[in-house]
C-alpha positions, 0 to 999 in steps of 0.5 A: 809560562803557566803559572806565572800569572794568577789573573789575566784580562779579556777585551774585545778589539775590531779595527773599526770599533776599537775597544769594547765597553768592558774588560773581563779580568779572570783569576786563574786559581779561583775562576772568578771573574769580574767586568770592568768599564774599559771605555774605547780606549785600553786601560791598564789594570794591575793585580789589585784589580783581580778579583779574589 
């Protein structure tokens, strides 16, 4: 439901690397972004992690 959320990640994903090296979280409102180390496995982040 647009809205509902304020911040979203993208993450890369193939069946033969896995997970990328980093994570892009984005804020929906402001448009910022911010890259963060992921490593090959998915991490969690929470809304603290959004950036502002």
């Amino acid at each position: 439901m647009p809205g509902e959320h304020a911040c979203v990640v993208v993450r890369g994903h193939d069946q033969t690397h896995e997970y990328g090296g980093q994570a892009m979280l984005v804020n929906l409102d402001s448009g910022t972004t911010a890259a963060e180390t992921q490593g090959s496995e998915r991490r969690s982040f929470t809304e603290a992690d959004c950036p502002e």
